[in-house]
C-alpha angles and dihedrals in degrees: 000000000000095000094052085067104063096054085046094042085063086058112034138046111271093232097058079049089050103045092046094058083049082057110054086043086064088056094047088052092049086051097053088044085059107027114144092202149353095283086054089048096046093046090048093048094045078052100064085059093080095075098048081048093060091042104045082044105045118020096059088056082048100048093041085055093045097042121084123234098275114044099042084117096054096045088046090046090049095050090045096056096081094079108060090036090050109046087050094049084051087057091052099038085046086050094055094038095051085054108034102034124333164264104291089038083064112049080050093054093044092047084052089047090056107044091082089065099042094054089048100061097069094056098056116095123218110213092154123135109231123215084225109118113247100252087057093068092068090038087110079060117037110021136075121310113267093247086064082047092052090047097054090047084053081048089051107089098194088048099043086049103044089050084049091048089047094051087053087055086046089050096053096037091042086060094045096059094047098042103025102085087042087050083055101039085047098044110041096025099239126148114266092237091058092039083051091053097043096044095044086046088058084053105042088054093034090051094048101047100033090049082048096048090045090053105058089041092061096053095046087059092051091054088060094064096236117132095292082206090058099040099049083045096060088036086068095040093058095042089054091048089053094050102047093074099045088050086052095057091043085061110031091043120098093213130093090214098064091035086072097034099055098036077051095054091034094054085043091054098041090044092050088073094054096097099033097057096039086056089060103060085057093041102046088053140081109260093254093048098055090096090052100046095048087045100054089033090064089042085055098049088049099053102041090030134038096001086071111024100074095054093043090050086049094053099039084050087046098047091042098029081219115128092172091049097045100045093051087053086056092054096043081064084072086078088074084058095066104036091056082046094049092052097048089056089060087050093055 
């Protein structure tokens, strides 16, 4: 689906896009509340896709465009965000809910959480002007087709690397929120339900404080007049350089201590590139063509990244019987992150 918003955010107000995807995620919740069987389940959860699709695709164009000069970093931090916070509040919410009700109860409560914000997204009105040139408004129109747009982002080699770095940070990320909280429950011998809490509590505070960092960072970078591309290229590089080694203590330590300590540091670091590199794939592009980009590089980190990973991680813990080993070699892939990273920056 990602692909089909760029060409309609070109023709209708964000927020209507937006609020149709949310829509159809509500409809996607109420079908996994209610699925009779597995194919019902798969086909609802494919669904709520739909509403990260017209988000990822279409807010970061909006709030680059919202946002001044010198606080791009901060807006994008603060949108970005949502989904650490998010996915740790979902371990904890899934914790409680697997203890206190259940699954389908809470794919209902979340579905009723989220209607207020669905409805209003199509009463929001969008009177921003955007920095796009006139004649990219009615690129949809009158430009090429989308499959020649998607072509020349594949041509563009700071694009194409930094989408291939990205999926290595989503491979390794993607694994660590399947197989974290069981890491936790196997290896310290802790009930699911408390290694979901306290992994989903790292995250929560990690996210909060490395999107932040990142944030300000980047627009501290901006303010010095360097390529802000290249600089926020070589700023994610770094802070995945910086987090490989702490992960690799958390997992390959036997305490518990430093277990915490180094998962804590690691998640700090990796969520401290969220809103540079984001940044990029609207920054290396022409105005018209930031949607799209955003669009087909999310389609990109989830198939080569955490579409994969957490089945690969499964299979690698199940054939060695080895947690701590499977889930370092799943930290080590972050040194494809910062190679691809590394090189885009040479490219900018």
């Amino acid at each position: 689906l990602p692909p089909f918003s760029p060409p309609l955010s070109g023709k209708s107000p964000p927020f209507l896009l937006m609020g149709m995807g949310l829509a159809v995620w509500e409809v996607s919740a109420i079908m996994a509340a209610l699925a009779p069987d597995f194919r019902w389940l798969l086909l609802a959860r494919a669904l709520s896709g739909v509403g990260e699709a017209s988000f990822q695709a279409i807010a970061p164009p909006f709030l680059d465009d919202a946002a001044s000069a010198g606080n791009k970093g901060t807006l994008l931090a603060v949108f970005y965000c949502a989904i650490p916070v998010g996915t740790a509040l979902g371990y904890i919410y899934g914790g409680l809910m697997e203890k206190y009700a259940s699954w389908r109860t809470g794919f209902l409560v979340l579905a009723a959480v989220m209607l207020p914000a669905t409805i209003a997204c199509f009463f929001v009105t969008n009177t921003l002007e955007t920095s796009q040139p006139k004649e990219g408004k009615d690129f949809a129109q009158k430009g090429p087709s989308v499959v020649s747009q998607a072509v020349s982002l594949f041509r563009n080699k700071v694009w194409l690397a930094t989408a291939l770095g990205y999926a290595a940070w989503t491979f390794t990320i993607g694994a660590f929120a399947v197989w974290g909280p069981t890491y936790i429950h196997k290896v310290f011998d802790l009930p699911l339900e408390v290694a979901d809490v306290q992994f989903g509590a790292i995250t929560v505070g990690m996210g909060l404080l490395g999107t932040a960092m990142g944030g300000v960072l980047l627009d501290k970078i901006a303010k010095r007049g360097t390529s802000v591309t290249r600089a926020s290229l070589i700023l994610v590089a770094c802070m995945t350089t910086l987090a490989i080694p702490c992960l690799l203590v958390a997992f390959l330590s036997k305490s518990r201590a430093a277990f915490y300590i180094g998962m804590a540091l690691g998640e700090l670091f990796l969520f401290a590139t969220t809103s540079p590199v984001n940044g990029v794939f609207l920054w290396c592009v022409e105005p018209e063509l930031r949607s799209l980009s955003m669009a087909l590089a999310m389609i990109v980190i989830h198939l080569l990244g955490d579409v994969m990973s957490p089945v690969l991680a499964g299979a690698l813990w199940q054939r060695t019987g080895d947690g701590k080993l499977t889930m370092a070699a799943v930290s080590a892939w972050l040194v494809w992150a910062v190679l691809l990273w590394g090189l885009a920056a040479a490219f900018a």
